[in-house]
C-alpha positions, 0 to 999 in steps of 0.5 A: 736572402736573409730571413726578415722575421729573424734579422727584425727580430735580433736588430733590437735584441742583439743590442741587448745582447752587448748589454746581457750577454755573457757567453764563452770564448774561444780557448786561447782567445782572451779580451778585455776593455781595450787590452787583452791577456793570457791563461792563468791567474790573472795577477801573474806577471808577464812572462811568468805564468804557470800552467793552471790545469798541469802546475797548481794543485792548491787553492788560489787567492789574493788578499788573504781571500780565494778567488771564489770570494770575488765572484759576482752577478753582474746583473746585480751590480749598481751600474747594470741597473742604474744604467744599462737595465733602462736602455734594454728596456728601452730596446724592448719597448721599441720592439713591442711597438714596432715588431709584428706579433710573431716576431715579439713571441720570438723575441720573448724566447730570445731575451729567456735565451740572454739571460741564460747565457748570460750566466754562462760565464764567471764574473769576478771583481778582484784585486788583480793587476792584468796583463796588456795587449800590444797596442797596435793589435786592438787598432790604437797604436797611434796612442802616446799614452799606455793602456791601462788594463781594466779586465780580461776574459778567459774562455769561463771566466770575465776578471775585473781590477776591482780598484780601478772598477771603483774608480769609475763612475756609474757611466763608466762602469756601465760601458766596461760592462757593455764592452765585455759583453760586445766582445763576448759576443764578437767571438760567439759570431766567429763560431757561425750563424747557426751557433749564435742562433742555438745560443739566443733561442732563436727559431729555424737554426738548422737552416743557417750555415753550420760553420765559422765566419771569418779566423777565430783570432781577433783582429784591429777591425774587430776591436773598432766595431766593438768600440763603435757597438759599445758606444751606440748602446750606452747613446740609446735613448727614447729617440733611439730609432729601429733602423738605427739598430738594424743599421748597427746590427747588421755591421757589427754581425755581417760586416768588416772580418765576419761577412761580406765587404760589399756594402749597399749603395743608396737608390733603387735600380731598376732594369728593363725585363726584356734586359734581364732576360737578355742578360741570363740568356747570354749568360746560359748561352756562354756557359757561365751558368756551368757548375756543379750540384751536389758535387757533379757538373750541371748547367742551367738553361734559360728560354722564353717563356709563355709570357713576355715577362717570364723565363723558363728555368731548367737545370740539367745534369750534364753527364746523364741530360737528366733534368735535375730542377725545372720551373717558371720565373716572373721578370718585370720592368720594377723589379727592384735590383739592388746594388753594392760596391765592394769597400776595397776594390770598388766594385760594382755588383747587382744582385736580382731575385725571382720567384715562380710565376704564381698567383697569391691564391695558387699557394696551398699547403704544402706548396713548394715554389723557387726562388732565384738570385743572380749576381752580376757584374759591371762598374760601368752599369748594368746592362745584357752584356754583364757578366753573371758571376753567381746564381742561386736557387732555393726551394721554399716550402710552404704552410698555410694556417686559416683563422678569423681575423680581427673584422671577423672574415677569413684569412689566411697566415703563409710562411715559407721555409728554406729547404736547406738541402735543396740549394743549388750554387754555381759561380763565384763562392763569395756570393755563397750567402747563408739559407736563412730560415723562414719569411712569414706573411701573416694577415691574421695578427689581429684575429684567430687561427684555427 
């Protein structure tokens, strides 16, 4: 379930983070517009490299000059203003007008945060040769022609061969910029949710999942999304639409080595409730909904509720018989479901979400509700007899704000925030997703809260 506010939000900014952001990589793991290098100084050969930290105990220079005299801003350079500044701007333009307000308070917090980290790193333009990497590492190994080295990220530092840089026209410059920025950023997602959150300012962090995505080494598809990343950004333009950016966000966050390889299919599925009823209740009844929480086994019991469209939920721990979580879900015949297939195999899976059986005026302050997903799968469709392969339940917490709004009548703000100890999972950890932070349901945008 991922947080709308935070995903709306970072679909515009993240783009702007290829183009501003500058942060550290991990020690080891050293890029470059389409090659990357190793440790050490930069213009060493291949092969013949000293130890920076352990051998060298003087001052070091190319061209009769240190190389601390070929640090740059690279916000100051002609390229970033020239082209890469109006295409952020453009960005933030179409998150003014399309973002609602909180998420542009958001927003303003995430762009302090680019600009913070931008400065994180050391930028050199310098008359070194640089290291290559193999071709077929960075996925163009069908390539006759040889790669030529254009800059290198070590884990503080960006180094870019000055004469080709000059070279280049103002375009060209402006895309080596956005590449270093892409893979700048393509290594910080490695590191988890959570971290590039904290890294962009960004609110409710501490309900992401604190650990690695994917391997830290950077693999040929990582190098292919980072051209394709590259490529979007410097095409942004006025027409340049928002689902667009969140397309494109998204699968360079979420897709290929860093998350999931189950993409969406087009179209909406729906499922009759009597269905879905049939569906969980067999699958509670066969033990598919046996697991474990907080480490001990549990299991999950499903019955009919009051109503035709209601299930009763009711988790129980199963050496005690002690009931660990009971509520009450609403299933109706338009629930939307939504459907994927997995980009290797084929696959087939349908995921469902349920929330308590709640009217819109029974959430007070302090309200606690639960959320259910299940994730089943059939190829040949869904149907009662599908195997349920996940299930995931989430308390939410919830804050109520009173104000005045815009027409002078009272109105109400409600945001829900994922408790992030209270997830139970049972099932396949594939399907494990992150808790994200928080859904907002605002009506006083307009107005004053109290």
């Amino acid at each position: 379930m991922k947080n709308p506010v935070f995903l709306n939000t970072c679909a515009i900014a993240f783009i702007a983070l290829c183009m501003t952001l500058n942060v550290s990589c991990t020690e080891g793991n050293h890029s470059s517009s389409g090659t990357a290098g190793t440790t050490g100084n930069p213009n060493t050969p291949a092969g013949n490299m000293a130890d920076g930290t352990t051998d060298g105990n003087g001052g070091n220079g190319v061209n009769g000059k240190m190389y601390e005299s070929y640090i740059v801003d690279p916000t100051s350079l002609p390229a970033y203003k020239a082209v890469i500044q109006p295409k952020l701007d453009m960005l933030l333009k179409l998150a003014e007008k399309e973002r609602i307000a909180e998420e542009r308070k958001e927003g303003s917090s995430l762009s302090a945060g680019y600009k913070k980290m931008f400065l994180s790193k050391t930028w050199y333009v310098a008359p070194v040769s640089l290291n290559t990497l193999n071709k077929k590492t960075i996925g163009v190994e069908f390539t006759k022609e040889n790669t030529e080295q254009l800059a290198i990220q070590t884990q503080n530092e960006v180094w870019i061969n000055s004469a080709a840089f000059e070279k280049m026209s103002e375009q060209e410059q402006a895309t080596l910029l956005v590449h270093e920025f892409a893979m700048s950023a393509r290594m910080e997602i490695k590191k988890g949710q959570r971290h590039v959150c904290e890294m962009l300012n960004g609110g409710g962090c501490q309900y992401f999942e604190n650990k690695p995505i994917g391997t830290d080494e950077m693999s040929k598809e990582d190098y292919q999304k980072i051209r394709a990343i590259t490529a979007f950004s410097m095409g942004v333009n006025e027409s340049t639409s928002l689902k667009s950016v969140q397309d494109m966000f998204t699968d360079f966050f979420f897709g290929g080595s860093l998350g999931s390889k189950w993409k969406d299919v087009p179209g909406e599925v729906h499922a009759s409730s009597s269905l879905q009823k049939n569906l969980l209740k067999r699958a509670a009844a066969t033990g598919n909904l046996n697991g474990l929480c907080d480490g001990k086994p549990c299991q999950v019991q499903v019955s009919d509720g009051k109503e035709d469209t209601q299930l009763n939920i009711t988790v129980i721990d199963s050496e005690t018989s002690n009931v660990i979580r009971s509520f009450t879900t609403s299933i109706n015949n338009e629930n939307s479901i939504r459907k994927q297939k997995h980009e290797d195999t084929g696959a087939i899976i349908y995921t469902m979400t349920y929330w308590d059986s709640f009217a819109a005026d029974d959430l007070k302050d302090g309200s606690i509700k639960n959320m259910m997903t299940v994730v089943a799968s059939d190829s040949n469709g869904l149907s009662s007899s599908s195997d349920v392969v996940a299930l995931e339940l989430d308390q939410w917490v919830w804050v109520i704000s009173n104000g005045i709004d815009a027409a002078g009548k009272p109105c109400k703000d409600s945001t829900g925030t994922a408790m992030k100890d209270k997830r139970i999972f049972i099932g396949d950890k594939t399907f494990n997703t992150p808790i994200w932070g928080t859904w907002n349901s605002e009506s006083c945008d307009n107005g004053q809260r109290k």
